[in-house]
C-alpha positions in Angstrom: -80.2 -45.0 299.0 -79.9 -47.9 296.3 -82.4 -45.6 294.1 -80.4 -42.4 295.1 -77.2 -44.4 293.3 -78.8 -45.4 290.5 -80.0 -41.6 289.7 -76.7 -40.2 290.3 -75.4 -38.3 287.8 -72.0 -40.4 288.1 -74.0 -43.5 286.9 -75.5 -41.3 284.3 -72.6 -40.7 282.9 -71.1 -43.7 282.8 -74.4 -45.0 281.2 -74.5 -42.1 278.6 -71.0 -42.5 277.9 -71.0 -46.7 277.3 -74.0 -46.6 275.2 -72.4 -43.9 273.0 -69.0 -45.7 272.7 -72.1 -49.2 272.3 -73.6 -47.9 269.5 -70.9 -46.1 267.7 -68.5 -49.1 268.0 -71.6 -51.7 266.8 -72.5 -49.3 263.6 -68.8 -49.2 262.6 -67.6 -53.1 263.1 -71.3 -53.7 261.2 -69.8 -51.4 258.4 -66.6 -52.7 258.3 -67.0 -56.5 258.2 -70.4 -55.8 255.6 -67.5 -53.6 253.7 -64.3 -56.2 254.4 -67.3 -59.5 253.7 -68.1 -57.4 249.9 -64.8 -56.8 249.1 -63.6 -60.4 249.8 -66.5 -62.2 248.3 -66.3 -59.9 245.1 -62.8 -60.8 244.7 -63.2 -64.6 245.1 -66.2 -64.6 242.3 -64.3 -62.3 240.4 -61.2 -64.8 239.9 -63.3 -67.6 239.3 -64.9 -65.9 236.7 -61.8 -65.0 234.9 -60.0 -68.4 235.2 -63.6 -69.6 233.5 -63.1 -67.0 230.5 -59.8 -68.4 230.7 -60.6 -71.4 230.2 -63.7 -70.7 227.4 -61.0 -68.5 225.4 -58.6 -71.7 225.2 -61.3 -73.8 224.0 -62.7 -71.6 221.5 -59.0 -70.6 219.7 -58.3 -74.0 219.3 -59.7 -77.5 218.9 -58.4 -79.1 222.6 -58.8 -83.3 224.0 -59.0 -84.1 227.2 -55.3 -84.8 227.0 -54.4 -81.3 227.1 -55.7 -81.2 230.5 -54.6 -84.5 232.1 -52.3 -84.4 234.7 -49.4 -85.1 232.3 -49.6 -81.9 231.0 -50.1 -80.1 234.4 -46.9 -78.7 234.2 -46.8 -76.7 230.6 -50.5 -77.5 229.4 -53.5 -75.0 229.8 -54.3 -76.7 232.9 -51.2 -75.0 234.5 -53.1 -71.5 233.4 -56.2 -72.7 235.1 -54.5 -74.1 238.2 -51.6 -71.4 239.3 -53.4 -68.0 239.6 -56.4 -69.4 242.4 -55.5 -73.0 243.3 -58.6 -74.0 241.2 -59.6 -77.8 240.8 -59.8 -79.3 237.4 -61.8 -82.4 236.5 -61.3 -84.0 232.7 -64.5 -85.7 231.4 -64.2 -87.9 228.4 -66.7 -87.9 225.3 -68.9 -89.8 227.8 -68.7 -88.3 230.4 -66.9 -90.4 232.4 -63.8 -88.7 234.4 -60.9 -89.3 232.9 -58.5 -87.3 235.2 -60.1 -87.1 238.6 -59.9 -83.5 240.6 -58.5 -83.1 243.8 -60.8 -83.3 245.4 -62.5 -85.3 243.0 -65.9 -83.0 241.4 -69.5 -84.8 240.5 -70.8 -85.1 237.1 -74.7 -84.8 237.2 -77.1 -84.7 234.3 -76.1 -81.3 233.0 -72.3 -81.7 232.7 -72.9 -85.4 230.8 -74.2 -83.6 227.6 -72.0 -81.0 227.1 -69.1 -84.0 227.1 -70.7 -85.3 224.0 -71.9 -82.2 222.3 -70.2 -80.7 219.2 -70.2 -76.9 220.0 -67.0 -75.8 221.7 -67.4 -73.2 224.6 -70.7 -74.1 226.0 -70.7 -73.7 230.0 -73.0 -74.5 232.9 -72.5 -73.3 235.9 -73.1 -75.2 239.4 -73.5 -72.9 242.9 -73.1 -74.3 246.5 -71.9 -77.7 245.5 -71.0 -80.1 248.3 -67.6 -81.9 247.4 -67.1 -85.3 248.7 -67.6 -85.9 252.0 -66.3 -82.6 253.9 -68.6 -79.4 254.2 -66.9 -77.5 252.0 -68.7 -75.8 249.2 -67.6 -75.2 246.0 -68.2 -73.1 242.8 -68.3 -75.7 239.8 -68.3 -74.8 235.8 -67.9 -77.2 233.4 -66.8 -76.0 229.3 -67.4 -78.5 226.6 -64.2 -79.1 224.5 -66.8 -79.5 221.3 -66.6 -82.2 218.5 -67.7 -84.7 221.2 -63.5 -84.9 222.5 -65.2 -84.1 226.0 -65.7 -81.1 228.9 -63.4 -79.7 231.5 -64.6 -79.0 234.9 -63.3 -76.3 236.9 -64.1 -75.2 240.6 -63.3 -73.1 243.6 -64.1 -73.7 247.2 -66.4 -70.7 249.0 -66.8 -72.3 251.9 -62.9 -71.3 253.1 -63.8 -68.1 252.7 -67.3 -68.0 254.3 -65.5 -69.8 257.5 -62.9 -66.5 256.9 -66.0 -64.2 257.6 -67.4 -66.2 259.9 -64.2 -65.4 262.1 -63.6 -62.6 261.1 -67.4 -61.5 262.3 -66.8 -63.8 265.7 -63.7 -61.1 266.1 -65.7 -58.5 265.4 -68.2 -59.3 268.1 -66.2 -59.9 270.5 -64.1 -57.0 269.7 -67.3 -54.6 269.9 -67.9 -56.3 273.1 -64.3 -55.3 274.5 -64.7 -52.0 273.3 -68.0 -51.7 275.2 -66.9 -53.0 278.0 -63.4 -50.9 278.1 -66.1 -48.0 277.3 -68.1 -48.5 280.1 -65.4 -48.7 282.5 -63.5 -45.5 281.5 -66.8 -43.8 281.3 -67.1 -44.6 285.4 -63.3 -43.5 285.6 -64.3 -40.5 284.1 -67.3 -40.0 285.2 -65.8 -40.2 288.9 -62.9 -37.5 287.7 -65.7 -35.1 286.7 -68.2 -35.4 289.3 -66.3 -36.1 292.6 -66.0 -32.6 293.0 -69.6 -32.1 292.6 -70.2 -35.1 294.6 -67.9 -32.6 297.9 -69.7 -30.0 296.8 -73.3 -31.8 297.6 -71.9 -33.0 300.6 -71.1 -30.2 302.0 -74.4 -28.5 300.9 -75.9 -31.5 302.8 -73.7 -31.0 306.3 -74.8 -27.0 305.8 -78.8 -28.2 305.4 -78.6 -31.1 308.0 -76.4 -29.5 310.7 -77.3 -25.7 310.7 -73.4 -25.1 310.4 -72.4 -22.3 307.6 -68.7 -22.5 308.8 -68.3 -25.9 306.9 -65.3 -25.7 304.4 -66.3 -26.3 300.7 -63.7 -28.0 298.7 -62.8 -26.1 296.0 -60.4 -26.5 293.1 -58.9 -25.7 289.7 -60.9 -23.0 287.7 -63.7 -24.4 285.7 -67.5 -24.1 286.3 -67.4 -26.4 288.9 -64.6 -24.4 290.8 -66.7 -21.2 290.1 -69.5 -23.0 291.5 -67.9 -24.1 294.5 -65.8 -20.7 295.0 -69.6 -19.3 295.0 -71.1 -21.3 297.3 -68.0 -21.1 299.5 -68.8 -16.7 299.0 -72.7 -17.4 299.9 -71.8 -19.5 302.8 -69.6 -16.8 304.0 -71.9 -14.2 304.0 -74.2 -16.0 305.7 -72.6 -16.8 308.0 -71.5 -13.3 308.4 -75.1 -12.3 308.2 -76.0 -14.7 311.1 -73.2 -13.3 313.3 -74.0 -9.8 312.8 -77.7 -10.3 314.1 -76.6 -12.3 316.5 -74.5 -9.7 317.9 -76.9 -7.5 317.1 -79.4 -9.3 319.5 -76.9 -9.4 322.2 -76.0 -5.6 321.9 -79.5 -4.5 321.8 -80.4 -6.8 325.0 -77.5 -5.3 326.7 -78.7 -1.6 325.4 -82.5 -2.1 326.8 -81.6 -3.4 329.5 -80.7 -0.7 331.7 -83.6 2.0 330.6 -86.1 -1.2 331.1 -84.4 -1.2 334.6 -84.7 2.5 335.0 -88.3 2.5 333.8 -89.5 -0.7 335.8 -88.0 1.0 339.2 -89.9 4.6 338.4 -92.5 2.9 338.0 -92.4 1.3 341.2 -92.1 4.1 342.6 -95.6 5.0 341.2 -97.2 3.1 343.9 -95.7 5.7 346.5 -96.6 8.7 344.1 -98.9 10.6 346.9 -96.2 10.1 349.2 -93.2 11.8 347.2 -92.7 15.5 347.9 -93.4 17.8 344.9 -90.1 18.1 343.4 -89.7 14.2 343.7 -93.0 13.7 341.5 -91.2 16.1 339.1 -88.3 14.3 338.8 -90.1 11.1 338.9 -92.1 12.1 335.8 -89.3 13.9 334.4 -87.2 10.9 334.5 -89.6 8.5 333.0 -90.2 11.1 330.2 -86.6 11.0 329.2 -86.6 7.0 329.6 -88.7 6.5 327.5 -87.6 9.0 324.7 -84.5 7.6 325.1 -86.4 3.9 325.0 -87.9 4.9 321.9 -84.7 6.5 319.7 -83.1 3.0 320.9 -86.1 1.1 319.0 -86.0 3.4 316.3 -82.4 3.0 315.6 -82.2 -0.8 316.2 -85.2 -0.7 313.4 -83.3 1.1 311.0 -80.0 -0.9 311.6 -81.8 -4.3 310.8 -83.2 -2.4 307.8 -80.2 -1.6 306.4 -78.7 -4.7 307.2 -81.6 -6.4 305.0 -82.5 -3.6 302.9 -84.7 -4.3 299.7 -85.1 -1.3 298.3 -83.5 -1.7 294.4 -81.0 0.2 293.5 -81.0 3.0 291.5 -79.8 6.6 289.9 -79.3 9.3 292.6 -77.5 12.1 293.0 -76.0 12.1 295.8 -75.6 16.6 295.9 -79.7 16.6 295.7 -79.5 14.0 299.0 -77.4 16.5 300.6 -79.5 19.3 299.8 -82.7 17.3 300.4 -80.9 16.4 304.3 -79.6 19.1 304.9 -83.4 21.4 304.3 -84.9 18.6 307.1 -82.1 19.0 309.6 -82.1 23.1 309.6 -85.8 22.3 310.3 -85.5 20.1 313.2 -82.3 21.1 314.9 -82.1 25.2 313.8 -78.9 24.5 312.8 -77.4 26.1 309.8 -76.2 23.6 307.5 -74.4 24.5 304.3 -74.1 22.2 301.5 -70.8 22.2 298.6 -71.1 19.8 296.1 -68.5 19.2 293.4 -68.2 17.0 290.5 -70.8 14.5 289.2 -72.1 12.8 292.2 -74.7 10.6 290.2 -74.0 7.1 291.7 -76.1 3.9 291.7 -77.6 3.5 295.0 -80.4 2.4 297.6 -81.5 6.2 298.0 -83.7 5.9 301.3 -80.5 3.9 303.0 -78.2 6.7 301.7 -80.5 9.7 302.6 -80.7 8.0 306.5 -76.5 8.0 306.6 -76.1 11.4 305.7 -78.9 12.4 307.8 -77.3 10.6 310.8 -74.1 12.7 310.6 -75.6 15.9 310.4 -77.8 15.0 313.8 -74.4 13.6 315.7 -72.6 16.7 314.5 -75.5 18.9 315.8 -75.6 16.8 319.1 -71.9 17.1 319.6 -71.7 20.7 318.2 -73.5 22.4 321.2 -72.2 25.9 320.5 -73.6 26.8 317.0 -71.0 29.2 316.3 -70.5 28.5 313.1 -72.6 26.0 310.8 -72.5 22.2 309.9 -70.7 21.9 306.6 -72.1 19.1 304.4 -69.6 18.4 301.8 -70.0 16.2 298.5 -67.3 15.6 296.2 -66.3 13.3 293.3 -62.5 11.6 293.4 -59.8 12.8 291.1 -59.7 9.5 289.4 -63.6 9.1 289.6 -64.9 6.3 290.7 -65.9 7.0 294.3 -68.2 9.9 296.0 -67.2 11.2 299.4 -69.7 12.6 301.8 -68.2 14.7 304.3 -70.0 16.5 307.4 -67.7 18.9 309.5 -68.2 20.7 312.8 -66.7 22.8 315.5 -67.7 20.9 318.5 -65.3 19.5 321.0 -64.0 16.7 318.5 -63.1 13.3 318.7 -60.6 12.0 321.1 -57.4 10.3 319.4 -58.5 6.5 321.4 -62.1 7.0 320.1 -61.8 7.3 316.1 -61.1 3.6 315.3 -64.4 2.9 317.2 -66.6 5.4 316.6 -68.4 3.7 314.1 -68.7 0.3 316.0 -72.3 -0.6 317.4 -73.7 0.7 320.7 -70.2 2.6 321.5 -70.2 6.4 323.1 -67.1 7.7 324.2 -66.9 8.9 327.6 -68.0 12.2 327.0 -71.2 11.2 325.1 -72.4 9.3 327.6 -74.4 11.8 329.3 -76.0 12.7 326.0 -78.7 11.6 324.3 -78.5 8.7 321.9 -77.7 4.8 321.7 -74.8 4.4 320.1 -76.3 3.4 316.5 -76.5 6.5 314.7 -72.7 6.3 313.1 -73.2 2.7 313.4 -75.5 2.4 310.7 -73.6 5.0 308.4 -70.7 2.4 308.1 -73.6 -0.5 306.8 -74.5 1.5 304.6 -71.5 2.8 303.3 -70.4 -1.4 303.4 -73.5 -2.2 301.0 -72.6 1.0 298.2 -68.7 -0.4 298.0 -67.7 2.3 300.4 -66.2 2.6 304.0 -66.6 5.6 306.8 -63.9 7.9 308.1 -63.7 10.1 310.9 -61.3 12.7 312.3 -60.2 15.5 313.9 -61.0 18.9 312.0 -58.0 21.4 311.7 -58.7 24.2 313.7 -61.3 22.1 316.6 -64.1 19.9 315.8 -64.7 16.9 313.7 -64.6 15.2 310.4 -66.9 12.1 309.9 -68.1 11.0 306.9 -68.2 8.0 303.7 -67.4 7.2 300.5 -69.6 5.6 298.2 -68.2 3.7 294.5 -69.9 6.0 291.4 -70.8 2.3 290.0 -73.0 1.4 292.7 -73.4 -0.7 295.5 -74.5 -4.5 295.6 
């Protein structure tokens, strides 16, 4: 079960989803503090350099003492230049090199700066990186300009280290923003996730009940109109149907015990009475032989037809192009030949449909036989009519007789399994026959009709859609 969550697509997508938002968020906060840590270190060295050509300018107009840039003349001297634009430090060195206004904080004097105190030349510069300044950690920039004719040097500087503890922060912030954005990530991935996949989750549920329970009446939730609602609406359809499927054989079972059970009782007490065969009179063993004959035709059209339902009921055959006038035709050749009936055949309009021929040859050829069976006379001959709808998307196949008719309480169940109305009892048959024609018409998008003819006899028949059946 543990390993069952772990795989579940709900923790897949929250996975998926916070290691997106991860590495998205991680490649842009790396960009924008290497961008934002550029820009402000580039800035910094690029007003220290300009308060040095500042200075170097000043020096080089104009022959300048260490005066100029004592703290007396803070206020109006060049110093003020150097001082206002960046908070820079200035040191004053005298012709020795010995400080003659300290800095704040105050700057060292090594080797380097010493010379350029004493040299003649105005304008020469070194340059000090990463200079520790008294005794805090902060680093400093340091340049030092001689003033030339040995009058001295000034040393300027500019702390780094302020603005490397700035980035430092500012990447701290950065991490523990990235982390917050993961973390926020992650959880509205699993918020989402959930919102997407809890239907699906129902759905598998319910597809679980159906496999572990044998139950196809279980509801499937379904909602809204996406793929996972068509899903589900499917599912829902598929159930249904097999569920339908799974009542119709069941009744079909039931009926077809209840059908063979009386000519199974009819055939297992002649046959009892076999034993007593030399005893029976003539006429008895006639009838005795009779009657099993007739049982067990009767026995046998009941298989037959109870094969043929089931067939159609789970038919295979593919559908194809067939016209449905040819059927007719074809039907109506083979029932002349078994019954001597005349048939006729009128076909009008296209009657090319998509269909399961063999299934549609065995429903037309099952209401020419019942209207032969019922149509004892022969006066006049079975009409077999096909025609195409006005507005053209159905073909109806119509059979007409002049037998006695259907009775007014026996058209809505004509077509139902295993019924005979009380006047067919006594005939031959089961009860399938128009049973099968309403299947068939079911699977081609169609339903069966029956009524009374005008003038005596009957009208039975089906339609069938021109665009096929399932």
């Amino acid at each position: 079960m543990a390993r069952a969550r772990l795989s579940s697509l709900r923790t897949t997508f929250t996975v998926s989803f916070a290691a997106v938002a991860a590495a998205v968020t991680v490649l842009v906060g790396f960009l924008s503090y290497d961008a934002a840590a550029r820009l402000v270190r580039v800035d910094q060295q690029t007003v220290f350099e300009g308060v040095v050509q500042d200075l170097l300018d000043e020096v080089r107009r104009g022959p300048l003492s260490p005066a100029d840039f004592a703290g007396a003349a803070a206020d109006g001297g060049p110093r003020a230049e150097l001082v206002r634009p960046s908070g820079t430090v200035v040191q004053v060195l005298g012709p020795d090199g010995a400080v003659v206004d300290r800095g704040r904080p105050p700057l060292p004097v090594d080797a380097d700066d010493r010379p350029l105190a004493a040299g003649q030349v105005a304008g020469r510069l070194v340059e000090h990186r990463d200079v520790d300044v008294g005794d805090s950690d902060d680093v400093y920039r340091v340049a030092t300009v001689s003033l030339g004719g040995g009058r001295g040097a000034v040393q300027v500087a500019q702390e780094f280290s302020g603005t490397e503890d700035l980035l430092r922060d500012l990447q701290q912030r950065t991490v523990l923003l990235v982390a917050a954005v993961v973390i926020a990530a992650g959880l509205f991935g699993w918020w989402l996730a959930r919102r997407i996949t809890s239907r699906l989750v129902r759905l598998a549920g319910a597809a679980e009940d159906v496999a572990r329970t044998g139950r196809l009446g279980i509801q499937v939730p379904v909602a809204g109109y996406d793929e996972v609602a068509r899903l589900g609406r499917s599912f829902d359809r598929m159930l249904g149907r097999l569920a339908q499927s799974e009542d119709d054989q069941r009744r079909l079972v039931q009926d077809a015990g209840h059908e063979l059970r009386t000519p199974l009782t009819s055939l297992r007490t002649n046959i009892s009475m076999l034993r007593r065969m030399d005893e029976l009179p003539p006429a008895a063993r006639e009838e005795l032989v009779a009657d099993l004959a007739q049982e067990s035709r009767e026995l046998t059209d009941l298989v037959n037809e109870l094969v043929e339902l089931a067939a159609g009921q789970s038919d295979t055959e593919p559908p194809r192009r067939v016209s449905v006038g040819d059927l007719a035709d074809d039907v109506a050749v083979a029932a002349r030949r078994r019954t001597g009936r005349a048939v006729t055949v009128r076909v009008s309009g296209d009657t090319v449909v998509d269909g399961r021929p063999a299934a549609l040859q065995r429903a037309v050829s099952n209401l020419v036989e019942n209207a032969a069976k019922f149509d004892r006379g022969g006066s006049e001959p079975i009409e077999l009519v096909v025609t195409r709808a006005r507005a053209g998307d159905t073909v109806r196949i119509e059979v007409l007789d002049r037998g006695p008719g259907i009775a007014q309480e026996d058209l809505d169940r004509v077509f139902d399994r295993f019924y005979r109305a009380a006047d067919a009892r006594s005939l031959p048959g089961s009860g399938l026959g128009l049973s099968i024609v309403r299947e068939v018409a079911a699977a081609h998008g169609g339903e069966p009709f029956a009524g009374r003819r005008e003038g005596g006899g009957s009208v039975t028949g089906f339609t069938v859609t021109a665009t096929g059946g399932e």
